[in-house]
NUDREN-890797 format. One record per residue: residue number from 1; x, y, z of N, C-alpha, C, O in turn. Coordinates in nm, 3 decimals. Last residue first. Layout:
<recs>
    k     n_px     n_py     n_pz    ca_px    ca_py    ca_pz     c_px     c_py     c_pz     o_px     o_py     o_pz
  NUM        X        Y        Z        X        Y        Z        X        Y        Z        X        Y        Z
...
</recs>
This chain:
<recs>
    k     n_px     n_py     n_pz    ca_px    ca_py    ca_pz     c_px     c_py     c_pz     o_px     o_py     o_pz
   87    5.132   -0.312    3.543    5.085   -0.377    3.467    5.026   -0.485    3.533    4.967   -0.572    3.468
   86    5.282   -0.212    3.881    5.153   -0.141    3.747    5.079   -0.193    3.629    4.973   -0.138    3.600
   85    5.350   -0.390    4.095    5.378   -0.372    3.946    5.196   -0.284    3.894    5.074   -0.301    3.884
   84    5.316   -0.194    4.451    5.286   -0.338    4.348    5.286   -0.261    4.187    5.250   -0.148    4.154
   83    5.389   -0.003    4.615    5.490   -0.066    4.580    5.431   -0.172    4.420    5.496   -0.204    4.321
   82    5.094    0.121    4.571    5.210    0.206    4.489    5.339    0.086    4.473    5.392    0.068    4.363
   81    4.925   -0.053    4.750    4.941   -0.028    4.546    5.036    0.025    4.516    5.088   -0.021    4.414
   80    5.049   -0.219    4.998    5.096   -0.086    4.964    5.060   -0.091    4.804    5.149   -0.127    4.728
   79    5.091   -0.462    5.162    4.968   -0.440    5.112    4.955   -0.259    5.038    4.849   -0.197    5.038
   78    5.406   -0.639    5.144    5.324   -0.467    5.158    5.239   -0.503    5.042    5.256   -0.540    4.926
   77    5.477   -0.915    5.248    5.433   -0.868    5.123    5.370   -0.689    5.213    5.308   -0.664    5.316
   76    5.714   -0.970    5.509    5.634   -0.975    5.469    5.580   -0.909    5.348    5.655   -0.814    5.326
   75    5.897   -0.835    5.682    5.949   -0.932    5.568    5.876   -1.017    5.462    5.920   -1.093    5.375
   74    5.898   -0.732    5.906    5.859   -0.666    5.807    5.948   -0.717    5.691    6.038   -0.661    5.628
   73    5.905   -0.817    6.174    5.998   -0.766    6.107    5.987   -0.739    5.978    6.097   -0.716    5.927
   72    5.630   -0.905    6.234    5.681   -0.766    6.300    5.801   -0.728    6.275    5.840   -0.624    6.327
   71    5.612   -1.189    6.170    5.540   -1.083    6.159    5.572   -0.930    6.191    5.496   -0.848    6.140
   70    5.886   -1.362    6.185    5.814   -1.280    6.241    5.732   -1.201    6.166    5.792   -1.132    6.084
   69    5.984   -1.720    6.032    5.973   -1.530    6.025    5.832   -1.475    6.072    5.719   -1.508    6.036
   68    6.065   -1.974    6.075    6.119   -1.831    6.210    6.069   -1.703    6.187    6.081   -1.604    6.259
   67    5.933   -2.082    5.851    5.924   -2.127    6.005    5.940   -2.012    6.123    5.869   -1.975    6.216
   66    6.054   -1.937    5.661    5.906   -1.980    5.665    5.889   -1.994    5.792    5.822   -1.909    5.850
   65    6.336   -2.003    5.727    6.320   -1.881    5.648    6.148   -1.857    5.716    6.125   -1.773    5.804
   64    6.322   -2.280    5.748    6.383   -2.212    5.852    6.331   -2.057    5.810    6.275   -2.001    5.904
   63    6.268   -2.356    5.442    6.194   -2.341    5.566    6.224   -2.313    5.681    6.122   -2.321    5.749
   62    6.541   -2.256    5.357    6.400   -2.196    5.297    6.340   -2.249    5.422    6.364   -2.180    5.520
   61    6.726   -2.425    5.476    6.739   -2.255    5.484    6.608   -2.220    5.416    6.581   -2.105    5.449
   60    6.658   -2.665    5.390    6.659   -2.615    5.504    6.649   -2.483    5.551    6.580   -2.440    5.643
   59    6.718   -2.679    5.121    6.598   -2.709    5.206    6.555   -2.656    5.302    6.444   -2.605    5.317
   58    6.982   -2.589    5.117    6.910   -2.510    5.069    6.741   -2.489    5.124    6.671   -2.392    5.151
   57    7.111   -2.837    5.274    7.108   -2.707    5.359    7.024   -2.569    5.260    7.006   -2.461    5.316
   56    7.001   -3.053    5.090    6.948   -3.038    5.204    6.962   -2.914    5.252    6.859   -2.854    5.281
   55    7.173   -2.929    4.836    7.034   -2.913    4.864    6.983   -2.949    4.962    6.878   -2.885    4.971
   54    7.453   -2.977    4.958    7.418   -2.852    4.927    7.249   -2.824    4.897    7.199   -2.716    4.928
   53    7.444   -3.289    5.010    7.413   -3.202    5.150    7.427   -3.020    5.118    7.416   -2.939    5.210
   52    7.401   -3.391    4.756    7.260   -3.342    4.836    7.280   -3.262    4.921    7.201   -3.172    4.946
   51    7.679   -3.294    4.664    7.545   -3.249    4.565    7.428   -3.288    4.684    7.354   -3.192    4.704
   50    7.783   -3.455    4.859    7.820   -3.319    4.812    7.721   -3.251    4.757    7.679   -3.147    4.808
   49    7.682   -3.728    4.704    7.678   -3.730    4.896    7.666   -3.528    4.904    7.564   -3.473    4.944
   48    7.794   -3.741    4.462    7.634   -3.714    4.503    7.614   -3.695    4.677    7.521   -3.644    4.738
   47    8.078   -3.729    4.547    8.044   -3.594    4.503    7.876   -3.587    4.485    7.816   -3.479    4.487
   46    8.049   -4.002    4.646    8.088   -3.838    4.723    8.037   -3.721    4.675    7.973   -3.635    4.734
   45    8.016   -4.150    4.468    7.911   -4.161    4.577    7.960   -4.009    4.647    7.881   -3.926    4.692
   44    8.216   -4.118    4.266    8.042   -4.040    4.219    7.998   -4.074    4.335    7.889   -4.016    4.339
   43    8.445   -4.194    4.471    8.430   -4.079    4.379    8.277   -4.020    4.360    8.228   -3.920    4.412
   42    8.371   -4.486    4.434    8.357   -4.400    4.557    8.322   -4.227    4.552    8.229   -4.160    4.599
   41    8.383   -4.575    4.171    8.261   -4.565    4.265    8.233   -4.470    4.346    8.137   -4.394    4.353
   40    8.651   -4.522    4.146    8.587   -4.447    4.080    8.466   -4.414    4.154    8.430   -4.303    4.194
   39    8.791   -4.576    4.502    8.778   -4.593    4.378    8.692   -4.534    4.302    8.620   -4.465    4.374
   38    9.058   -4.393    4.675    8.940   -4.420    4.664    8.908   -4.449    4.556    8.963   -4.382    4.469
   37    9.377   -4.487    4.776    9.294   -4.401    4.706    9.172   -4.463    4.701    9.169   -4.585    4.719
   36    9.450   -4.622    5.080    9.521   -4.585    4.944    9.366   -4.469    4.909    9.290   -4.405    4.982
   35    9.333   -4.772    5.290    9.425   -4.643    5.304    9.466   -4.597    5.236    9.542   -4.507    5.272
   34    9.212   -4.979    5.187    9.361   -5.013    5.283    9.434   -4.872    5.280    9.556   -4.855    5.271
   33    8.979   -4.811    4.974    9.094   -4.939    4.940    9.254   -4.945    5.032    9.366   -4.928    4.986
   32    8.714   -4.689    4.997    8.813   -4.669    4.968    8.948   -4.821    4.998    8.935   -4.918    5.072
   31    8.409   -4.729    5.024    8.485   -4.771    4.856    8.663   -4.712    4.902    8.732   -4.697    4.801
   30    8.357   -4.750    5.260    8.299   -4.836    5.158    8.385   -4.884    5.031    8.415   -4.988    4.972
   29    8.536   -4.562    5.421    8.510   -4.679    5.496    8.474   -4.801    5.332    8.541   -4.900    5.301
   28    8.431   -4.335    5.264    8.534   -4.340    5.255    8.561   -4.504    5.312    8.615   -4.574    5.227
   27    8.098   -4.336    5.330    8.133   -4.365    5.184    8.293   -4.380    5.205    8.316   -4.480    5.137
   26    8.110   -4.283    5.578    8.081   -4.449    5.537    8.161   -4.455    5.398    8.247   -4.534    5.360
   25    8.249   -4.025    5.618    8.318   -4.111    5.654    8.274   -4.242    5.594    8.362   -4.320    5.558
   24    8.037   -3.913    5.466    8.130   -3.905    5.395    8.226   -4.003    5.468    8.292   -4.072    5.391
   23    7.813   -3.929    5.627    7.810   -4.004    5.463    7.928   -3.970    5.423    7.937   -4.002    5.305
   22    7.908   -3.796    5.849    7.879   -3.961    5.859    7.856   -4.005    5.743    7.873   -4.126    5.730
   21    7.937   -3.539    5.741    8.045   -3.590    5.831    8.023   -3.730    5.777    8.090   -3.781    5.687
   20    7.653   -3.453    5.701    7.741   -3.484    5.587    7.859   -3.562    5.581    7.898   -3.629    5.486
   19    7.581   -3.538    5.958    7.503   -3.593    5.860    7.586   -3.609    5.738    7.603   -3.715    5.677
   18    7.690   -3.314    6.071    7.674   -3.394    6.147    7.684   -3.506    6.018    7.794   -3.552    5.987
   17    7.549   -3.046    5.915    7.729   -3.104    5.941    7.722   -3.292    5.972    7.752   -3.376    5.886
   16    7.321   -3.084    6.009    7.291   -3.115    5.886    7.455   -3.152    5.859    7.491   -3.254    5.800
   15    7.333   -3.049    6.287    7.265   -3.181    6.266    7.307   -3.236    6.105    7.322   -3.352    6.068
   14    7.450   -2.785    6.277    7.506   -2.874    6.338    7.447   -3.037    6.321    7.521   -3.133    6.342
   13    7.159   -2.658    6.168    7.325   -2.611    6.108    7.420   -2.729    6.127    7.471   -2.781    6.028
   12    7.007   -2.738    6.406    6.977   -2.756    6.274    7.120   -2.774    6.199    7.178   -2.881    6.178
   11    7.156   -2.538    6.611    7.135   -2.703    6.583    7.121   -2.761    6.449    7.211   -2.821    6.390
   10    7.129   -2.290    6.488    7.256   -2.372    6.524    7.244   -2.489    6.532    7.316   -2.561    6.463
    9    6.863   -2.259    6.438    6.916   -2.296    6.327    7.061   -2.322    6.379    7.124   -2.388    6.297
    8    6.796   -2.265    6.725    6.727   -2.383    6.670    6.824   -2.355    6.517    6.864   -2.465    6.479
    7    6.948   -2.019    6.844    6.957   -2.177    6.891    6.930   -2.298    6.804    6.999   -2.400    6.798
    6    6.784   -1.842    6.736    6.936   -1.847    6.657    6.946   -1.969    6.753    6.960   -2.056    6.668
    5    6.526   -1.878    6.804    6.564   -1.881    6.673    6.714   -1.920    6.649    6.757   -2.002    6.568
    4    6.575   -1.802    7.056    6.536   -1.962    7.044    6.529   -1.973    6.906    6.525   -2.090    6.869
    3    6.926   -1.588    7.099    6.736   -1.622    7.073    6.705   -1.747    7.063    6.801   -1.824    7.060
    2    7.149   -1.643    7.360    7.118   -1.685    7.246    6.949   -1.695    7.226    6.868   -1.762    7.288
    1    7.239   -1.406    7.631    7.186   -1.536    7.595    7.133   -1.530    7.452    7.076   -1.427    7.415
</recs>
């Protein structure tokens, strides 16, 4: 069976697909033209549609990062002087 970590970023993973799916079908539905080509408009609405859903899943992956990390996997700062900068 699947951890409740690796469950919750599959969803997540799957919500944020989900999301890109449905702005890319409206935007195609909006600006594209009887099945032909899409117009300029359409074009910069995609590739900004493209440009967020790469910073939503950046979003995401940082606080998923924050959210899921254990104390006991040692991902944490070492209270260690020797590791810390000398200057």
């Amino acid at each position: 069976m699947l951890e409740r970590e690796r469950i919750i970023e599959i969803v997540i993973a799957v919500i944020a697909v989900l999301l890109m799916l449905g702005a890319m079908i409206g935007i195609g539905s909006e600006y594209g033209s009887n099945g032909q080509t899409m117009s300029a408009d359409g074009g910069e609405m995609l590739v900004m549609a493209i440009v967020g859903f790469i910073l939503l899943l950046t979003a995401v992956g940082i606080t998923l990062a924050f959210l899921l990390n254990d104390p006991e996997d040692g991902l944490e700062a070492d209270d260690d002087p020797d590791a810390q900068n000398a200057a």
